[in-house]
MIZADREN-881801 format. One record per residue (C-alpha): residue in three letters; x, y, z. Coordinates in steps of 0.5 Angstrom, whole numbers, plus 500, padded with zeros to 3 digits. Layout:
<atoms>
ALAXYZ
...
</atoms>
This chain:
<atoms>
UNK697132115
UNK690134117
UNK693134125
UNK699140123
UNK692143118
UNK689144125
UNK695146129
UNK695151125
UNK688153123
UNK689153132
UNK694158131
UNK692162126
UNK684163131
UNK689165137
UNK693170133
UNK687173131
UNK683172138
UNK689176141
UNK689182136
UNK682183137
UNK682183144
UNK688187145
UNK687192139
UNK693195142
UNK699192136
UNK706192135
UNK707195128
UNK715195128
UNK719189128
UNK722188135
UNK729191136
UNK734189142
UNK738195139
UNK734201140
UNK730203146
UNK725209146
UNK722214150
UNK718218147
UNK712219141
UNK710226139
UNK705227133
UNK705234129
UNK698232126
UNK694226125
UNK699222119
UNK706225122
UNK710223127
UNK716222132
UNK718218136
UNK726219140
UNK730214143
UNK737210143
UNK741206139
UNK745201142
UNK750195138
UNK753192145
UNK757187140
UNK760194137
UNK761197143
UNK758204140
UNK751208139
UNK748214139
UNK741217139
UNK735217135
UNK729220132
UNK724216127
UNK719220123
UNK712217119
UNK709221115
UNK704216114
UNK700214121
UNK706210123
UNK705205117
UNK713206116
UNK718209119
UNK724213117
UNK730214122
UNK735219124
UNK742217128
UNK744223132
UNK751225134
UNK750223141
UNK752219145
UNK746216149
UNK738218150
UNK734223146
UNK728223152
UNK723227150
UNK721231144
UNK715238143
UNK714242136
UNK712249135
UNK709249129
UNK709243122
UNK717244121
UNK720247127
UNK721241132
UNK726240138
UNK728234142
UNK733233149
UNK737228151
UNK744226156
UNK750230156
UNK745237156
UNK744236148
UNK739239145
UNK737238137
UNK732243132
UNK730242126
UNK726248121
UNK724243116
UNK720237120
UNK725232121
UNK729232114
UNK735235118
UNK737235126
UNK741241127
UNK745242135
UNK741247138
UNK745247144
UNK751242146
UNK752241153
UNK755240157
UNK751237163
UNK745232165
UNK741229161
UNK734234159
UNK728229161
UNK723234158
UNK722240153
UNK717244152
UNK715251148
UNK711257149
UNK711258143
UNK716259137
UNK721263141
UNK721260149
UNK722254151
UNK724250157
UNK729243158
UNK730242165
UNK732235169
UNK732232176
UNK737227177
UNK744228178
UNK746235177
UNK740239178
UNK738244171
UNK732248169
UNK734251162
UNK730256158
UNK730260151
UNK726267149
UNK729266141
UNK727260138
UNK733256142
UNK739259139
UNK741261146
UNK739256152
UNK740260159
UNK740257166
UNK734259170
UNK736259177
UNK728260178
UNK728253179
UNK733249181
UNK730242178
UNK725239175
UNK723233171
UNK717234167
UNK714240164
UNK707242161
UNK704250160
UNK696249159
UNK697256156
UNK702262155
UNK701263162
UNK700257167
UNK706252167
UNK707246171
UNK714242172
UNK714236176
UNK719235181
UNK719231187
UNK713229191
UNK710236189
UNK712241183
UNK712248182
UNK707253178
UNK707260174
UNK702263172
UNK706268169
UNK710264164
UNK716262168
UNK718269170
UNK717267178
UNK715260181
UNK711257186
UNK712251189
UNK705245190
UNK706239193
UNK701234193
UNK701232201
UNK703225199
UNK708220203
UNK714216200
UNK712218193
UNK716222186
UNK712225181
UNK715225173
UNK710226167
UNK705231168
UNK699232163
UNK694239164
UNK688239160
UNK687246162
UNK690252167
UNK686247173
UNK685240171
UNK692236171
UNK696229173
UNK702227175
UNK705219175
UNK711216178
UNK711211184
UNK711210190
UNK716207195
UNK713201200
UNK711196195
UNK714189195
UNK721188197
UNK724190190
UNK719194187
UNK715201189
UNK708201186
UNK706206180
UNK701212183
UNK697217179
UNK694224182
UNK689229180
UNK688236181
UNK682240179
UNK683247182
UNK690248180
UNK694244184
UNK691247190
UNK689240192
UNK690232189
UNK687226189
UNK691221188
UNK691213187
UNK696207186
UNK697201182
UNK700195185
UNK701191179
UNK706196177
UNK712199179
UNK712206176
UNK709210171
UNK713213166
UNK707218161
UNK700219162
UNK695223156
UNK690226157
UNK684227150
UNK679230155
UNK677230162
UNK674224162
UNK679220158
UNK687218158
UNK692214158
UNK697212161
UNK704208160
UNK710205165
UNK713198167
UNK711192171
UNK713188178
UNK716182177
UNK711179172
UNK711183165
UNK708189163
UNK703188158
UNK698192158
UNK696201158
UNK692204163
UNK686208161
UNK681211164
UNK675213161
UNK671217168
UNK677221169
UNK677218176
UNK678210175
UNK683206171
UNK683200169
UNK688196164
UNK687194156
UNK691188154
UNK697190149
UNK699186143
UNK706184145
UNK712181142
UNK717176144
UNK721182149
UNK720186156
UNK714190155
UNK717197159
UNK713203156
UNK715211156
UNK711214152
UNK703215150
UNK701220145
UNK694221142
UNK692224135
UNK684224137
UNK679220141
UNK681213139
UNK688214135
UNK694213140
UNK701211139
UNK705208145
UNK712207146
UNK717203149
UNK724199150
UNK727194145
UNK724198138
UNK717197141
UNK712202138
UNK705200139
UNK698203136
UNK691203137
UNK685206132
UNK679204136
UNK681207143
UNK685201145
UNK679196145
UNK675194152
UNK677194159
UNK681187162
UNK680185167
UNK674191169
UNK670192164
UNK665197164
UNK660193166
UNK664192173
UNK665199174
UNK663200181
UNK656202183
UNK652208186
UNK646206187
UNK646209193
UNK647217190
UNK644215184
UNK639210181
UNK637209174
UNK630206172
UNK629202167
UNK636199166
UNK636196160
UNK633202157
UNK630204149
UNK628212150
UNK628215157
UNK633213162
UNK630217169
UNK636218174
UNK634219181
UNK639222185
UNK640224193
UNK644231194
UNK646234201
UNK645242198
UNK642246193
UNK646246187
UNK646244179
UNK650238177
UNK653234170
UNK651229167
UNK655225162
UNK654218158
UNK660215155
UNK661210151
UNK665203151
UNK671208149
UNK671212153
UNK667219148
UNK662223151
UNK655222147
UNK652226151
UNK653232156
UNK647235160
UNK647239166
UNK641239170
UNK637245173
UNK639247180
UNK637242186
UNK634242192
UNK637239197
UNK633231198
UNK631226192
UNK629228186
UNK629226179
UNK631227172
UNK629224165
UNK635223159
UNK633222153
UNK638215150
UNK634215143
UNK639216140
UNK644210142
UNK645205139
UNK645197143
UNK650196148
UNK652197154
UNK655204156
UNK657210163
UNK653215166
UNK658219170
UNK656225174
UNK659230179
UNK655232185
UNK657235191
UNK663236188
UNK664229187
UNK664223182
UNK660218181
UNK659213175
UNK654207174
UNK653203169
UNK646202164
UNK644198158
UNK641200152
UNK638194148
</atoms>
């Protein structure tokens, strides 16, 4: 009896113990029968989260919208008449939402979720993105198979091809006038709310880009993968863009195989979701410099951890979704960085020197520039939010020095990120 006491007592501490670390938890019951793709939140306690249903043994399915009004501590569900995949959702305001999926269908509702309505019925490709402007205009558009870009300027009563663009998998509008839409190894731009279309391309080889994120009309990311990996995988890449799509700077993963959905909260901090090699997935990316990523342990069940979408409702609340009825929720950011850790984080210290480190009250940063120019200086926390900003004087070309006040931190370890010469550099520091 006291040896079953301790198996159990064991048990119960590494249950514990791996709660604690991921902080990334599973908070539905893991269902073979649903899959899903995306989570969109209309505030901070309601949200959707779309995808499939699917009884193999019955030999029938459709598709599925579930809704929280409660920060996802349960889940109401709603079967539509579709006979495959609902893929992405978006909401102009609290009550009208729009979802898309196979066979070109598109569903509406007016009263946040309680009733789904066909707004466009097919026929066609799946639509693998949705995006509205504002109550009136919006955009679906798919690349794969039959190629379709569709748009509607009355609230999706009417849904019209738009020849402008022949294809594209993701769509995201910064503003009411730059847009973005993924599509291939590059994509296309407007900057007159889709009347026209420029096409960008990332200067990348053996890469396709799905899900992009703008923070603002310059400041984007795309995900997808990239081919040349292993025998039977690619790997996952990520690229950034922070003049409008002028020019990219990209990074792969060969620890996974695609990815699927990135959020980005600021510049500094995101995250992003896909699927594994060989082994099982079962971590999120986030980065918390806006440059480097680095893993955060999931939770996970019993099942195949292939994650589609990520969606956050402030800077620590996000939700991630994914297959066999996975949705996985996190309040504190999603907790540490496995594997790096903040305290790996690459060194600079030939750009930037940091004296005393530990530090109490003044930390004093010494830099080296090649020209004359003003830099930013960010502390970030373990988490990834920015506690203080700063931005310095001009420089003169050489060395010099600058005093930050961190009397105000609390013990523990933390970033400074500073851009430089048009470049990022990061280092670590203690306070104790």
């Amino acid at each position: 009896m006291q040896t079953l006491f301790k198996y159990l007592l064991l048990g119960l501490f590494m249950l514990l113990y791996i709660n604690a670390k991921s902080q990334w938890n599973l908070i539905t019951q893991e269902d073979n029968k649903f899959d899903y793709s995306a989570v969109y939140f209309a505030n901070d306690s309601t949200g959707y989260v779309v995808g499939s249903w699917v009884d193999t043994s019955l030999n029938i399915g459709s598709g599925v919208i579930l809704r929280t009004l409660n920060y996802g501590n349960t889940w109401d569900t709603t079967f539509v008449p579709l006979q495959g995949n609902l893929y992405s959702i978006y909401f102009t305001s609290q009550n009208i939402g729009f979802v898309c999926g196979d066979g070109g269908m598109i569903f509406k509702t007016t009263d946040a979720g309680d009733n789904w309505f066909i707004s466009r019925p097919g026929p066609g490709e799946a639509f693998k993105s949705i995006f509205f402007i504002d109550e009136l205009k919006g955009f679906a558009c798919n690349s794969d198979g039959t190629l379709m870009f569709y748009k509607t300027i009355d609230g999706g009563v009417n849904w019209i091809e738009d020849t402008v663009i022949a294809s594209g998998r993701s769509i995201y509008f910064p503003s009411p006038n730059v847009g973005y839409v993924s599509d291939g190894a590059g994509g296309h731009k407007t900057i007159n709310g889709g009347n026209s279309w420029s096409y960008f391309y990332t200067n990348t080889i053996n890469r396709t880009f799905f899900p992009l994120h703008f923070l603002n009309d310059s400041v984007g990311y795309m995900g997808g993968l990239g081919w040349g990996g292993s025998p039977n995988y690619g790997f996952a890449t990520i690229t950034k863009t922070t003049d409008g799509g002028n020019t990219w700077v990209t990074k792969d993963f060969q620890n996974m195989s695609m990815i699927n959905d990135i959020f980005m909260i600021n510049e500094n901090v995101g995250y992003a979701v896909g699927q594994g090699n060989a082994t099982d997935l079962k971590f999120v990316l986030k980065t918390i410099d806006g440059v480097k990523w680095y893993p955060q342990q999931l939770n996970y069940g019993s099942n195949y951890a292939y994650l589609n979408g990520v969606y956050c409702t402030n800077d620590s609340t996000c939700y991630a979704v994914g297959w066999y009825g996975a949705i996985y929720k996190t309040t504190n950011g999603g907790g540490s960085l496995i594997g790096s850790n903040i305290n790996e984080l690459s060194s600079t210290s030939d750009k930037i020197i940091l004296f005393p480190n530990p530090a109490s009250d003044i930390l004093t940063l010494t830099f080296e520039t090649e020209k004359t120019e003003t830099y930013m200086v960010d502390i970030i926390d373990i988490s990834g939010r920015i506690l203080i900003s700063k931005q310095s004087d001009k420089l003169t070309k050489g060395r010099d020095n600058f005093n930050l006040d961190v009397s105000s931190l609390t013990q523990g370890m933390y970033l400074l990120k500073v851009v430089l010469d048009g470049k990022v550099y990061s280092n670590k520091f203690i306070i104790k």
